[in-house]
N, C-alpha and C positions, 0 to 999 in steps of 0.2 A: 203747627209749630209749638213747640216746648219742651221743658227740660228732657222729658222720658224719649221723645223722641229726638233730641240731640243726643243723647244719651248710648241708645242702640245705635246711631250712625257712625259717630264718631268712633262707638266703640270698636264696629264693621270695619270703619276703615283704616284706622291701626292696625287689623290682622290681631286682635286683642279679643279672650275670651273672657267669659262671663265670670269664671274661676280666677282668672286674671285682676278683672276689675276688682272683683270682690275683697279678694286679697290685698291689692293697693288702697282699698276705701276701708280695710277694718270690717269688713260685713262677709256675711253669706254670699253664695251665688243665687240661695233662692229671694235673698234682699237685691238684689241685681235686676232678676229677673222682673221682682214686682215693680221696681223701678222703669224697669225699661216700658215695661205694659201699663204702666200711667196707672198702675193699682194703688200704689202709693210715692212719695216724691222723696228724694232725700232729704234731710234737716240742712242745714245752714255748715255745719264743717263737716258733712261727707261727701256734699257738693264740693265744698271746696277739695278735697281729697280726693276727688274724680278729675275734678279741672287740672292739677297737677298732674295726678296720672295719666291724661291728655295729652299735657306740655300746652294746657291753652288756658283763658280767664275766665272768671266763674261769671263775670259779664256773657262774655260768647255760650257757654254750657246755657246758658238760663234763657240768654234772648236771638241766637242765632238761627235767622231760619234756613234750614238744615231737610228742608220739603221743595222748598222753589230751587235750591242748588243741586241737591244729590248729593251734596258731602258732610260729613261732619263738620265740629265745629274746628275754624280754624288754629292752627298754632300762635301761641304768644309772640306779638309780633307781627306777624303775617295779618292783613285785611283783605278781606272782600267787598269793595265798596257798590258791585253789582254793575249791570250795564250801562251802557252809552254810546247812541247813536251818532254816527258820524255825517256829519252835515255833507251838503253837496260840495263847499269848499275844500272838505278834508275836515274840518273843526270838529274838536269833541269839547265837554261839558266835562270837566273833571267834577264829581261831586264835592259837595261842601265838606262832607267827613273827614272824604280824602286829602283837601287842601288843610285841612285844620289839622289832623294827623303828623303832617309834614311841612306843616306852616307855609302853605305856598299860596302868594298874596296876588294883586293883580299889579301886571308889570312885573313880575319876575320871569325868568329866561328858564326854559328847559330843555335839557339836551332830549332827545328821540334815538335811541339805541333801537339796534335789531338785529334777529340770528335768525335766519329764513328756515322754516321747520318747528320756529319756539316762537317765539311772537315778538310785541314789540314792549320797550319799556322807556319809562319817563325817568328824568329823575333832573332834581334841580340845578343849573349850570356852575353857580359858586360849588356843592358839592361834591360834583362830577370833575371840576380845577384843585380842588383840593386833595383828591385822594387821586389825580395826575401826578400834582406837587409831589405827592409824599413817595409814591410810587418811583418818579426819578429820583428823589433823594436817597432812598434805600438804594437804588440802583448805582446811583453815584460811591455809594458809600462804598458798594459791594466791590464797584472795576479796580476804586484810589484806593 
């Protein structure tokens, strides 16, 4: 894991070429290339100039490992907090990143969505009531 090789995956899985990159980062394709083969690294603002041209953080470009997943590095915003075993009760382990990401503390309530074919998704009950609220009030607004 590391930048060169975030670097080629991410760039893979955009459907983005090397001419591409280069072009968004200010460089050659064959400064691309060395990059990507770990011959040499980019400096400090062509990383960042890459992570943009991404649409992700020069965080993820640098420390995303992008070997164990098969994908590049995530979009801004988007995480991959990684696996988690489902106990015999049903229980899973939300990781710590993820509760701290999304501030979800112990004792708080979460709804469990799900679309059979796409999976399943968490997300916090106060904010899943709130964007109900706002949802009928648009609607309200829309009928009166």
């Amino acid at each position: 894991m590391g930048i060169a090789e975030n670097i080629l995956a991410t760039r893979l899985s955009l459907h983005m070429t090397q001419e591409q990159l280069a072009e968004a980062a200010g460089v050659s394709r064959q400064t691309v290339a060395k990059w990507e083969s770990g011959a040499t690294a980019p400096d400090l603002e062509h990383a960042a100039s890459i992570a943009e041209a991404f649409g992700t953080t020069l965080d993820a470009l640098v420390s995303f490992d992008c070997d164990s997943t098969g994908i590049g590095a995530p979009p801004r915003g988007k995480h991959l907090f990684g696996n988690v075993k489902v106990g015999e009760r049903g229980q899973i382990v939300i990781p710590k990143e993820a509760r701290d990401v999304f501030d979800i503390m112990p004792g708080d309530k979460l709804v469990v969505l799900g679309e059979e074919g796409q999976g399943l998704a968490l997300c916090k009950e106060s904010d899943f009531m709130a964007n109900v609220e706002a949802a009928m009030l648009s609607a309200r607004r829309t009928i009166g």
